[in-house]
C-alpha positions, 0 to 999 in steps of 0.5 A: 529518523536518519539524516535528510536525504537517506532514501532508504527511511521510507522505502518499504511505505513508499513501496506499499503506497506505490502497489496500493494507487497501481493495484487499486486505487487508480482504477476505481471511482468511488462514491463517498470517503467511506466506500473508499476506506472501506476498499482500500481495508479490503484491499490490504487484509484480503489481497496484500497481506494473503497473497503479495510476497513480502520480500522485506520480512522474507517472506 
């Protein structure tokens, strides 16, 4: 942990969080938690992890 007010702590899960609500969760309605888990585990080992550059592992 870094001293109070050093914003570079979270910023690659800012980053993912912020890609993840723009990208998916925002623009879906879902039904039940389960359904919304289920996407959202899709959503990252299908689209995110495949197919998003990862600038920060240089990739």
């Amino acid at each position: 942990m870094s001293r109070t007010g050093d914003c570079f702590d979270n910023a690659v899960a800012e980053s993912f969080f912020g890609s993840l609500k723009q990208e998916r969760i925002h623009w879906r309605h879902y039904q039940t938690c389960f359904a919304a888990q289920q996407d959202v585990l899709h959503y990252i080992s299908m689209f995110y992890n495949s197919h998003r550059l990862h600038l920060y592992l240089g990739v």
